[in-house]
C-alpha positions in Angstrom: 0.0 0.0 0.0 1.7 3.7 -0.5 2.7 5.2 2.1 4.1 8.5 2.5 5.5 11.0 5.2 5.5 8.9 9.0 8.8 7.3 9.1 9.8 8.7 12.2 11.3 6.6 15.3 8.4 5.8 17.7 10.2 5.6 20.7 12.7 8.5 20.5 11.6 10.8 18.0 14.8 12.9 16.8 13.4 16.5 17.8 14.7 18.1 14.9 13.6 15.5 12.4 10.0 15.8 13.3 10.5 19.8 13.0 11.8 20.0 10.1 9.3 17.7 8.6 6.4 20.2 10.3 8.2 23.3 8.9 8.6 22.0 5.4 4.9 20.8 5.2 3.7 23.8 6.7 1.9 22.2 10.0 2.7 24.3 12.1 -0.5 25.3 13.3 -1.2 21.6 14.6 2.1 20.7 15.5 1.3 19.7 19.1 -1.3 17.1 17.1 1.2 16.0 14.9 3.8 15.3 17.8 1.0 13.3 20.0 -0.2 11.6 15.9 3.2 10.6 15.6 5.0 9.6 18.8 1.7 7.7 20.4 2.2 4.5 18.4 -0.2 3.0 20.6 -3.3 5.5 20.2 -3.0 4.4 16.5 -3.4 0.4 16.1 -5.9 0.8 13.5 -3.4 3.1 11.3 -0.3 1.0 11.5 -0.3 -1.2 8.6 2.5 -3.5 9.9 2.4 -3.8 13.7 5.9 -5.8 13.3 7.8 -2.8 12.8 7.5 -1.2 15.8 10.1 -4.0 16.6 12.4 -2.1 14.4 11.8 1.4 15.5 9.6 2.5 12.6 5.7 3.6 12.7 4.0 3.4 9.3 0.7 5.5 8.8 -0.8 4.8 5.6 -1.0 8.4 3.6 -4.5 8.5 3.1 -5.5 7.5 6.7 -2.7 10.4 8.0 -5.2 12.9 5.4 -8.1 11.8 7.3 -6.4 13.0 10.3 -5.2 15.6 9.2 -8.5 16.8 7.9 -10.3 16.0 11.0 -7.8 18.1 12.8 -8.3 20.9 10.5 -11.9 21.2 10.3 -11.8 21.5 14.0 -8.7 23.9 14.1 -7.6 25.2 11.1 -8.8 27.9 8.2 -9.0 27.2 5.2 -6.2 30.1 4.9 -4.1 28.3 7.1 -4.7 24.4 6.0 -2.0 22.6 4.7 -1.2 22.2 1.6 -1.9 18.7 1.5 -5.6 19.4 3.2 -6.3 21.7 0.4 -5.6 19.6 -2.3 -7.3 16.6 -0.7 -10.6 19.0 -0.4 -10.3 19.8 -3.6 -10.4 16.6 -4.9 -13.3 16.1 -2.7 -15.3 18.6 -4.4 -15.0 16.9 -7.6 -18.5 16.4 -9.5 -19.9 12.5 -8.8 -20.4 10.6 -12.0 -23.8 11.6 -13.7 -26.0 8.5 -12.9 -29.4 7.7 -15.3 -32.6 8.3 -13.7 -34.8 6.2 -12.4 -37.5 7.5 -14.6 -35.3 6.5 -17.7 -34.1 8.6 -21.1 -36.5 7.9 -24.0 -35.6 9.0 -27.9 -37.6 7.8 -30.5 -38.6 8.9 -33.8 -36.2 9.4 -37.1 -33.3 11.0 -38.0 -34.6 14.8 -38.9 -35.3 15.0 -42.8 -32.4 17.4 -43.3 -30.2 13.9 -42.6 -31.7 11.4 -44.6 -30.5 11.1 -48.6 -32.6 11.8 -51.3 -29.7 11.4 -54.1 -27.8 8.5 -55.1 -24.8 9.0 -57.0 -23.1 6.3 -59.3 -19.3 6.1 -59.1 -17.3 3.4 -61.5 -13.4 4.1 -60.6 -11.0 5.2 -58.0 -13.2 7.8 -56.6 -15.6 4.5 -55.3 -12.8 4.8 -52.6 -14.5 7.4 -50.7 -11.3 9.3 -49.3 -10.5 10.2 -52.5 -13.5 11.0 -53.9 -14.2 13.2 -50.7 -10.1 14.7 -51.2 -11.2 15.7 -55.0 -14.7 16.8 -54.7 -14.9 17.6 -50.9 -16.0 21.4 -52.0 -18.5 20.5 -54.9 -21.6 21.6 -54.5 -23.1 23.9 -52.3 -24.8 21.7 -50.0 -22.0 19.2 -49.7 -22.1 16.3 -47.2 -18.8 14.5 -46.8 -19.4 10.6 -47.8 -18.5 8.1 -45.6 -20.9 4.8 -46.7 -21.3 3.7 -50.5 -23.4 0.4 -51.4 -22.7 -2.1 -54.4 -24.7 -2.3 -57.3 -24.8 -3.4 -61.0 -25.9 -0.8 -63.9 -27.6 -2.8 -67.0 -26.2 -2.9 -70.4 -29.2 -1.3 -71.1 -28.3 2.0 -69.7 -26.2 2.3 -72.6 -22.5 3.0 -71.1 -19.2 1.2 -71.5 -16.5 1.7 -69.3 -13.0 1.5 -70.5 -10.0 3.1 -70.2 -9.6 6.4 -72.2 -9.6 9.5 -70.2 -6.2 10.7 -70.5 -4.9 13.6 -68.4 -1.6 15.3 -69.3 -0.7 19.0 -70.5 -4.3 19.5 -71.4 -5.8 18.1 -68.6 -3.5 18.6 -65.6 -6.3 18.0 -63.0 -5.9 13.8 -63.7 -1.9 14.0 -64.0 0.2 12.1 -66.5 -2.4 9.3 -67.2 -5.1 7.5 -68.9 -8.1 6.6 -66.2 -11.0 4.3 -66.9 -14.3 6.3 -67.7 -17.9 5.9 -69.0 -19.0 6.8 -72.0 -22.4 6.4 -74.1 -21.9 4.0 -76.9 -24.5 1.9 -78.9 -26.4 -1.2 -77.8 -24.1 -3.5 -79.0 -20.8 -1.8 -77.3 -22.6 -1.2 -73.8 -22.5 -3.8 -71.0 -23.2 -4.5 -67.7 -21.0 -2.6 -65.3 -20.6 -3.3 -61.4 -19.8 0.0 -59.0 -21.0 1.9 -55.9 -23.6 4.4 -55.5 -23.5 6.9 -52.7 -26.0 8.9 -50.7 -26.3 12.7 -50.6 -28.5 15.1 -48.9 -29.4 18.7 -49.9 -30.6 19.5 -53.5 -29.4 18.0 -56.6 -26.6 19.3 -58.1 -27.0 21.6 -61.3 -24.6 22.4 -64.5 -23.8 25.8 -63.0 -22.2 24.2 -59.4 -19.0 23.0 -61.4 -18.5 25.6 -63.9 -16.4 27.4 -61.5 -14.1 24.3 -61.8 -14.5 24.2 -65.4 -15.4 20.8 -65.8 -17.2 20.2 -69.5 -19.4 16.7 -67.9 -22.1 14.8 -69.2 -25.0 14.0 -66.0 -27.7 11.0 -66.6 -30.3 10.6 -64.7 -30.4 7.0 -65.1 -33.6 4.9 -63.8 -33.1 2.7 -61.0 -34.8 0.1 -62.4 -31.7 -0.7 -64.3 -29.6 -1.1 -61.2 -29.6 -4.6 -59.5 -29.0 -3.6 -56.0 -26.1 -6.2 -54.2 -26.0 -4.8 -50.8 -27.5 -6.6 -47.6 -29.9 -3.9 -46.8 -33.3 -3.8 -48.7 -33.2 -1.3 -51.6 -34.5 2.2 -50.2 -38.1 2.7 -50.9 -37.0 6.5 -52.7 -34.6 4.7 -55.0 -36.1 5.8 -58.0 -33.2 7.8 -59.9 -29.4 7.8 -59.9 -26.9 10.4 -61.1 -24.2 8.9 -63.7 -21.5 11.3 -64.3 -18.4 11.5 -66.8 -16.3 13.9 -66.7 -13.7 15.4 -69.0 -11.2 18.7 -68.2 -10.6 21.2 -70.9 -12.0 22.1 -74.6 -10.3 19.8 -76.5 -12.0 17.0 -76.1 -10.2 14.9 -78.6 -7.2 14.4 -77.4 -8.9 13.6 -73.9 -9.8 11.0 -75.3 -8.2 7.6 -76.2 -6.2 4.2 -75.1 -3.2 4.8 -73.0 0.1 5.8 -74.3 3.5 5.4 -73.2 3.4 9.3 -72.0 -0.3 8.9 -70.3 0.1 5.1 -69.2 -1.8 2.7 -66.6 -1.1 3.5 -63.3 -1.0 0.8 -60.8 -2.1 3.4 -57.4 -5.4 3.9 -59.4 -6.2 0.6 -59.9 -5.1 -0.3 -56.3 -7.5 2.1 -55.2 -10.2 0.9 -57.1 -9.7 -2.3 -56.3 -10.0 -1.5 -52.1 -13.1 -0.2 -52.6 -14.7 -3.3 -54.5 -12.9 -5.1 -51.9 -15.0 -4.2 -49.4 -17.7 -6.4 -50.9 -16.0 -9.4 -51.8 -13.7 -10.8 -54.3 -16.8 -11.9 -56.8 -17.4 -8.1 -56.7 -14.1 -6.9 -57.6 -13.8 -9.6 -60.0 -16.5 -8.8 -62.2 -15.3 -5.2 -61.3 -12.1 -5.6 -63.4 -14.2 -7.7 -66.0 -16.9 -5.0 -67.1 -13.3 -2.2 -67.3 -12.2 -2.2 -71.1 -9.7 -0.9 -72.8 -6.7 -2.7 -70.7 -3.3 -1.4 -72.4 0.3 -2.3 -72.2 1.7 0.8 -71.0 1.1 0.6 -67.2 3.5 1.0 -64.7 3.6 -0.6 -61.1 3.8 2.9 -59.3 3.2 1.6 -55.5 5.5 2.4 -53.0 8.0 0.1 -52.2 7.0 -1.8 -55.2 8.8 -4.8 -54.9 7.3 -5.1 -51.1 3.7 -3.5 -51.7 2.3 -5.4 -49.1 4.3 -2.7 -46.8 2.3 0.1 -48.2 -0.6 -1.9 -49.8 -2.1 -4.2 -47.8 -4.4 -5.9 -50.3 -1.8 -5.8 -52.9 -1.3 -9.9 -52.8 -5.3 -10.1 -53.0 -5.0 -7.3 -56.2 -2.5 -9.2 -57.8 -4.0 -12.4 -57.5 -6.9 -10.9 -59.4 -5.4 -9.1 -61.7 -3.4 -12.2 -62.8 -7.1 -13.7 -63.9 -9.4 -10.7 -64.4 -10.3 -9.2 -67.0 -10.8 -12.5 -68.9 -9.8 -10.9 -72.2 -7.1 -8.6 -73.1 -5.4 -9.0 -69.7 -2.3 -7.3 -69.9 -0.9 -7.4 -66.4 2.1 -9.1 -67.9 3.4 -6.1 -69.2 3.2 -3.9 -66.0 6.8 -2.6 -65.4 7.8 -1.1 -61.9 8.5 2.4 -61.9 12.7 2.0 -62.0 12.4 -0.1 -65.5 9.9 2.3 -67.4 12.2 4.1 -69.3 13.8 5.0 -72.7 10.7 5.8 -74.3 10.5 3.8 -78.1 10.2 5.8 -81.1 6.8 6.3 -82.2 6.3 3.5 -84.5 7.5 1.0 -82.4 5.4 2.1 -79.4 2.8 1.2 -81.7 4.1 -2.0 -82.8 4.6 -3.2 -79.3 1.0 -2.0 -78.2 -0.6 -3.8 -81.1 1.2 -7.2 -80.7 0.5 -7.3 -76.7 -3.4 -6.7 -78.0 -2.8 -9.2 -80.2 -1.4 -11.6 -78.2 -3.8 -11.1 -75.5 -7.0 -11.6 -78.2 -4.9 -14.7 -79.6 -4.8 -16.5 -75.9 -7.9 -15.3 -74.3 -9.8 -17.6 -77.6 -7.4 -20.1 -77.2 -7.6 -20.7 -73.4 -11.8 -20.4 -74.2 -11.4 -17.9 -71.1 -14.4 -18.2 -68.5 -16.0 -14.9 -67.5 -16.5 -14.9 -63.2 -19.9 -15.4 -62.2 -21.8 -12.3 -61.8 -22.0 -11.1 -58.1 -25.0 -11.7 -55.9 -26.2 -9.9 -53.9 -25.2 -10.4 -49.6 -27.8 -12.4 -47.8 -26.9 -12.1 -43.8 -28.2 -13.8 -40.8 -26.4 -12.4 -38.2 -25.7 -8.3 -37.4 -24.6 -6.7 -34.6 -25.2 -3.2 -32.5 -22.5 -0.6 -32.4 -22.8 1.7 -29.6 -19.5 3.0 -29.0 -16.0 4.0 -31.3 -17.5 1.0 -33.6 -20.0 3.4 -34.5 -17.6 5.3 -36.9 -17.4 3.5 -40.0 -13.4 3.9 -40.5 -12.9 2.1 -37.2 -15.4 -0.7 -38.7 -13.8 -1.0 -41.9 -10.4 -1.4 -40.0 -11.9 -4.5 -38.0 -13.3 -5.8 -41.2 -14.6 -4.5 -44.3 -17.7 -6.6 -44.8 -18.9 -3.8 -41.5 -18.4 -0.9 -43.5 -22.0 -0.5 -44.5 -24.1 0.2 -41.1 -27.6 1.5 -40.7 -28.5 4.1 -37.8 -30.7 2.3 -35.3 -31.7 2.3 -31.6 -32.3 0.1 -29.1 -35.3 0.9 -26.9 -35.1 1.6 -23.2 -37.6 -1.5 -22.8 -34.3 -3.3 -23.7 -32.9 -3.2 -20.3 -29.7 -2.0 -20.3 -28.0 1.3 -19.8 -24.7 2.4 -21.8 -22.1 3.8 -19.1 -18.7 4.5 -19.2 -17.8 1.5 -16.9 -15.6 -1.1 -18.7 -12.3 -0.5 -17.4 -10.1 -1.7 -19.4 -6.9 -3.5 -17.8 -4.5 -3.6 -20.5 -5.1 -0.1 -21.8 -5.4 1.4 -18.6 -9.0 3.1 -19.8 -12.5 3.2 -19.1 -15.0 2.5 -22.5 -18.4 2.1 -22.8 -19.9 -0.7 -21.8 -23.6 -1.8 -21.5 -25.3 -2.4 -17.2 -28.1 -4.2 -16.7 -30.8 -2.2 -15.0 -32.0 -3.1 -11.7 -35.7 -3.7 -11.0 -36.9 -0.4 -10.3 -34.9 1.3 -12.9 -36.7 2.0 -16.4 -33.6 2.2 -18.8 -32.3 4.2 -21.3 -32.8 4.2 -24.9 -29.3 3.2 -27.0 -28.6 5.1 -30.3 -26.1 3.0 -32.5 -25.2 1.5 -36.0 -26.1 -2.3 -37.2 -23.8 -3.9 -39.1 -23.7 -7.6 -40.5 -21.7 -10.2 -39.1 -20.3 -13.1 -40.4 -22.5 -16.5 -40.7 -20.5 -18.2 -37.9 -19.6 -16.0 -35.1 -17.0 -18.5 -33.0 -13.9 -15.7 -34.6 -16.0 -13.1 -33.6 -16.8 -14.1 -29.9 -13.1 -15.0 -28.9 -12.1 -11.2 -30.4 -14.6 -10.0 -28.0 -13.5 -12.2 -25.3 -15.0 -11.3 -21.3 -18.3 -10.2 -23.0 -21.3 -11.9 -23.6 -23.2 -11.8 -26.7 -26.7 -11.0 -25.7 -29.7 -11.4 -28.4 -31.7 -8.0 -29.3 -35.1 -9.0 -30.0 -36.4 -7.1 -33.1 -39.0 -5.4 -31.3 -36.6 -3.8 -29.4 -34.9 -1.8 -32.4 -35.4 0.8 -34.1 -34.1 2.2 -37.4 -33.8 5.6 -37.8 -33.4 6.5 -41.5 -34.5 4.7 -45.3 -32.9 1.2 -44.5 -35.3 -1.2 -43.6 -34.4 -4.4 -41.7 -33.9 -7.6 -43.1 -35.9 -10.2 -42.3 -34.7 -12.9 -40.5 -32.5 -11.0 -38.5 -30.5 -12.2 -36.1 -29.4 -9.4 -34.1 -27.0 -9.3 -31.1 -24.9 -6.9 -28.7 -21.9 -7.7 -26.8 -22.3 -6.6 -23.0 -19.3 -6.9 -21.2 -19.0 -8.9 -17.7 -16.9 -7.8 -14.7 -13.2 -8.5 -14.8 -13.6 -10.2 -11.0 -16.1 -12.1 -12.5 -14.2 -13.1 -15.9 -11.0 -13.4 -13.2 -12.6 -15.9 -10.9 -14.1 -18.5 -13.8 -11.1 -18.5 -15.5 -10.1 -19.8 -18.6 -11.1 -22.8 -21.0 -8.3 -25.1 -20.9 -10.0 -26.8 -24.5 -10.1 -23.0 -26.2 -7.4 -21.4 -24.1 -10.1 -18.4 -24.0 -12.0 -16.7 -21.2 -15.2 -18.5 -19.7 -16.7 -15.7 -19.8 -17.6 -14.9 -23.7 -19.9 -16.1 -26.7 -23.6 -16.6 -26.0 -23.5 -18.8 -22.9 -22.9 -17.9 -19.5 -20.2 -19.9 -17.7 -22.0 -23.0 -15.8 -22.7 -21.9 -12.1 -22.9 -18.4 -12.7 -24.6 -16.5 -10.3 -27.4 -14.7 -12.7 -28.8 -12.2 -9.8 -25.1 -10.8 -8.5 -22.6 -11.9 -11.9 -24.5 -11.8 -15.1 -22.8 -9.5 -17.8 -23.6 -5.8 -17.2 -23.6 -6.4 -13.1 -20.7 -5.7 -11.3 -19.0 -2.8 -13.5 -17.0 0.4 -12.0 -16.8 3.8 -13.5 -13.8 6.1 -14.4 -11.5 6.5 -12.0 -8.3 8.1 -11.8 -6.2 5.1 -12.6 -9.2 4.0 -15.6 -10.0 7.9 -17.3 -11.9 8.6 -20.1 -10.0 9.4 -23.3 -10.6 12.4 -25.6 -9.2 10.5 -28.4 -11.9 7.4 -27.4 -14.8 10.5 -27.7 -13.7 11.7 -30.7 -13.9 8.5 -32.7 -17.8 7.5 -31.0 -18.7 11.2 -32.2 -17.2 11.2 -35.1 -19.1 7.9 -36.0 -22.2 9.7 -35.2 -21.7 12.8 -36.9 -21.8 10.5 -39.9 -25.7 11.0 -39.1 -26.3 14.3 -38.0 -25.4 16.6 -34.8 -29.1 15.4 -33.8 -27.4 11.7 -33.1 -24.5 13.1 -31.4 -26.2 15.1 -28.9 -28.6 11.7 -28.5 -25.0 10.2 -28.2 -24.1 11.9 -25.4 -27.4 12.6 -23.5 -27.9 8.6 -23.1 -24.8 7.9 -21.7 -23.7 7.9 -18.7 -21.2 7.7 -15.6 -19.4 10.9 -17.7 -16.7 11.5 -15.0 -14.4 14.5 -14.3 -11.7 11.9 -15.0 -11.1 12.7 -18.3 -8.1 13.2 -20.0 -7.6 15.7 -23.1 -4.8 13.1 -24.5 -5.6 14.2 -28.5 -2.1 13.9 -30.2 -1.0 17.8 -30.2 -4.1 18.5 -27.6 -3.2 22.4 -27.3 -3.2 22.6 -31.3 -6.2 20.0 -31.9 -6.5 20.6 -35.8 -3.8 19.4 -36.6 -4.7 15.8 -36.4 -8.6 16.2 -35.4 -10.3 18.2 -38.0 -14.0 18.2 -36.5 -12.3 19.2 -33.2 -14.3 22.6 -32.8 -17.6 20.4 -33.5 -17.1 17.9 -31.2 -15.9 20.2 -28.7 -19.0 22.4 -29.3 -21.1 19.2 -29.0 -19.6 18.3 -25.9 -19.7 21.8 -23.9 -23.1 22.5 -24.4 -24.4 18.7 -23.8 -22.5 17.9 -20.1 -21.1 21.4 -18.9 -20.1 20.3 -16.0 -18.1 17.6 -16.7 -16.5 19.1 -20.0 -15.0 21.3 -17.7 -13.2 19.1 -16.2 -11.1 17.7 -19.1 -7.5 18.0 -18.6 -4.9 17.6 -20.6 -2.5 15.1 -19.6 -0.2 17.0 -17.7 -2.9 18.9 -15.8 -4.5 15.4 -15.6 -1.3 14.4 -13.5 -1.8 16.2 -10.9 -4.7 15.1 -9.7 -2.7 12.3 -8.6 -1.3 14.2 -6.2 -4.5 15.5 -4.6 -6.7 11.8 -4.5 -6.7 9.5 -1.2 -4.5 6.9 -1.6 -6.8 4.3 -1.8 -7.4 5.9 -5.5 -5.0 4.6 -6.7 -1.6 2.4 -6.8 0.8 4.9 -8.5 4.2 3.9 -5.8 5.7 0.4 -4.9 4.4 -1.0 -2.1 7.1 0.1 0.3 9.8 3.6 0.5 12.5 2.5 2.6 13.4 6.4 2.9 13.1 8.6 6.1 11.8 11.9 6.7 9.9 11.7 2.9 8.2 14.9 2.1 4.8 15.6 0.6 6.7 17.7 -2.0 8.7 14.7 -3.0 5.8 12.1 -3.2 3.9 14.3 -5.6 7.0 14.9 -7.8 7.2 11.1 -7.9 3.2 10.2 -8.5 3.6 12.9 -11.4 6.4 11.7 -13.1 5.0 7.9 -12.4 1.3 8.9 -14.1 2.6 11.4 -17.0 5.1 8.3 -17.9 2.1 6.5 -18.0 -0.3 8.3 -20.1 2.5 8.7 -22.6 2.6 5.1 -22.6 -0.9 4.9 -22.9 -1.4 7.1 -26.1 1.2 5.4 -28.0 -0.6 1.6 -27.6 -4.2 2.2 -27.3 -5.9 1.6 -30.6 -9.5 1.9 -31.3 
């Protein structure tokens, strides 16, 4: 236990050690106290934490019992002008605000998102810009009523639409917006040129946009407004009942349109970072998707160039690039050139312009001659995802970048919520050994408590869920009857749903039930209770603590679950934050540059503004990690473990104990941000 201050000789007190120590501490108005406190060994049997050491000479008085004194004593005697330093700080702590607790009478939300949040345009993308951070970093200020994407569902346009897409928008001196090279595009042809073509469409809000909100960028562009009929939707949510019309766009840069257009050339080649690009996106609805993807994109040419970083290595900089190689070596079934992709370093001394031609013509040739030869097999069409299983997000999974990061079958959620008839409360009580944090977690309400209502995101899951349970290992996974939900904008949900939330169970109780000597995981996890588990005083959500100092709430932890619910609206945020609860004034401001926040968090001021005007009182109280430290210094001891269990050092000062707790907790929240991952 730490101790600090009351390593003085009980028997014969050195006179001028015990004065000293008053002087330093500034006691001096309760010395006599202190001397009878500290040289009446006897009076103080229920202080002494080892009575064996009186043997040696040495009274130990645990700090935060000596603080107790102490304040007694100084409520009695002593102003609040006059109080030690060490009594000051401990009231201070004292008046710290309680955790905010749900009421008994519940929080209820219902109804939808407001109108101003729900899409009423769909927009069809076919290349890289399907990878939303691009098309976000190219287009982020088109439009006047711009929304910043951050969901796109699969789809397949019909042949009948009328487009082809191929690769033959070139970029170069006359079009320096696309760079030195030829990207794939759509274009209208006849009926017997067009085909089917797989891509994403993506949901706006606001007006649709008009000719005259891009003339400023001086684009020349073609818009369809193509009927939805002729999209087979492929996603696992039912097609929205407004679906009726989406926005097909080509666009080409500059007035000469003719030399825009074409196959690439050794100048404007292939480059490999597009196609990579591309290729994450489909990705993130299977491999038959992306397949068929590469199969409906004509117009593959010789002159591409492996332009990935660390090229020979991609996997360093391109995690998929083994999964985009292995498709590109089969798809497309015709004309598939990947044979002639050269890395950057080998792309060089450009032919003369007949043989560039030559060279182009044979690899078509070849290509043709092989792909009739081989009687190549075109992959079979994508289907669309049928899922049994989907989960509730009520926390940083809520933001669909931290979903796609845990897998990117998630990345598509719908905004939901989970009615207060439910049950269950979300807290900030999971405290997190290994990080050192406290995150959201889900309590079971007691009997005479009438709940909250839970806003969050459904997601599918995979068919078997074993992988799934053991990742989310010390919670169970606790069925959501259908009743029970809510969804708050178009999607609609699927029938035959299973639907589930993980709720996590104490660590004394995932501690004393151990681990499955078959698995090697926790008891505690997957759908089941562990046999003999006491339902009334153990079940998951029972048994949870709140922040504390040693287990804070993290700014960075906030800004990802807002983040994810800005993705719907400042209406879901505020929902966010007004049912949860147990917000604590431990709560550290640990954002990476916290005193210049936009560097690295760009909705800072939003989130911020979110969060002031939603809990006051405890926004107040955020520190930043170094003012976080102290606090340390001003807790009871039994608040936290911060120093060994022992100091073998005499006549210890309060001065020197805080310097030590600060340097021990500022060590430790540096530590903290550079694991924690979310």
């Amino acid at each position: 236990m730490p101790c600090c201050g009351l390593f003085f000789k009980s028997e014969s007190v050195s006179t001028y050690q015990l004065e000293d120590w008053i002087k330093s501490c500034k006691l001096d108005p309760i010395r006599d106290h202190i001397v009878r406190l500290v040289t009446t060994v006897d009076e103080l049997k229920n202080d002494v934490t080892e009575a064996h050491v009186q043997g040696m000479g040495l009274a130990i008085v645990t700090e935060g019992k000596f603080r107790r004194c102490l304040k007694d004593l100084g409520n009695k005697q002593v102003s609040a002008h006059s109080a030690p330093s060490a009594l000051r700080r401990s009231e201070r702590f004292q008046t710290l605000p309680e955790p905010c607790q749900c009421p008994r009478e519940g929080v209820v939300y219902s109804g939808k998102l407001p109108e101003k949040e729900i899409p009423n345009r769909w927009i069809f993308l076919y290349n890289q810009l399907a990878k939303l951070e691009i098309f976000d970093s190219v287009l982020g200020n088109f439009g006047s009523e711009w929304n910043k994407p951050s969901t796109s569902y699969p789809v397949r346009m019909h042949a009948s639409a009328g487009f082809k897409r191929s690769w033959t928008l070139r970029g170069g001196p006359d079009a320096p917006f696309y760079g030195d090279q030829t990207l794939p595009t759509l274009e209208f042809v006849d009926s017997a040129q067009a085909h089917s073509i797989v891509g994403v469409v993506v949901p706006f809000r606001g007006s649709r946009w008009t000719e005259s909100e891009t003339s400023e960028f001086g684009l020349n562009r073609a818009i369809t407004m193509v009927d939805a009929k002729l999209f087979d939707w492929l996603g696992w949510m039912e097609r929205p009942a407004d679906f009726d019309q989406v926005t097909v766009m080509t666009l080409f840069f500059g007035p000469k349109m003719g030399k825009q257009h074409g196959p690439p050339t050794y100048e404007l080649p292939m480059l490999q970072s597009n196609i990579d690009a591309t290729m994450e996106a489909a990705l993130e609805f299977g491999e038959a998707f992306a397949a068929e993807w590469l199969d409906s994109m004509k117009g593959w040419g010789s002159y591409w160039i492996n332009d990935r970083e660390q090229s020979q290595r991609p996997w360093v900089r391109t995690p998929k690039a083994l999964t985009i190689d292995r498709l590109l070596r089969h798809f497309p079934t015709e004309n598939n050139m990947v044979k002639y992709r050269k890395h950057e370093g080998l792309y060089v001394d450009p032919p003369s312009e007949r043989q560039t031609e030559e060279s182009h013509n044979i690899a078509v040739t070849e290509a043709d001659y092989l792909a009739k030869v081989l009687k190549v097999e075109h992959p079979p069409p994508a289907v669309r995802a049928v899922k049994k299983n989907y989960l509730i997000g009520f926390g940083s999974i809520m933001q669909t970048a931290s979903r796609r990061a845990s897998s990117p079958e998630a990345a598509v959620a719908a905004p939901c919520r989970i009615k207060a008839q439910f049950g269950y409360v979300r807290e900030w009580n999971f405290q997190a050994s290994t990080a050192q944090i406290c995150a959201l977690g889900l309590r079971r309400c007691q009997p005479n408590e009438k709940g909250s209502s839970i806003n969050g995101v459904l997601f599918p899951a995979p068919d078997d869920l074993t992988e799934f349970d053991k990742r989310e290992n010390g919670y169970q996974r606790v069925v959501v009857p259908r009743d029970m939900i809510e969804l708050l904008s178009w999607q609609e949900l699927p029938s035959r749903a299973n639907i589930f939330v993980y709720v996590p169970y104490s660590p004394s109780v995932v501690a004393k039930y151990g681990m499955d000597a078959t698995t090697g995981y926790p008891k505690c996890m997957g759908p089941n209770p562990p046999e003999g588990l006491n339902l009334e005083t153990e079940a998951a959500g029972l048994g949870l603590f709140p922040p504390s100092i040693k287990y804070p709430i993290l700014q960075t932890y906030i800004d990802v679950c807002i983040s994810g619910c800005l993705e719907y609206g400042e209406d879901f945020a505020v929902e966010f934050i007004n049912s949860t609860f147990l917000w604590s004034p431990f709560w550290v401001n640990e954002r990476l540059l916290a005193r210049r926040p936009w560097v690295h968090q760009n909705q800072y001021v939003l989130i911020d503004k979110i969060l002031s005007a939603s809990i006051p009182t405890y926004y107040a109280q955020r520190k930043l990690q170094s003012e976080y430290a102290v606090l340390f210094t001003m807790a009871p001891s039994d608040e936290y473990e911060a120093e060994p269990d022992s100091l073998e050092i005499e006549d210890l000062t309060h001065l020197e104990t805080a310097v030590s707790k600060y340097q021990t907790t500022l060590g430790k929240f540096l530590h903290m941000r550079e694991t924690i991952h979310y």
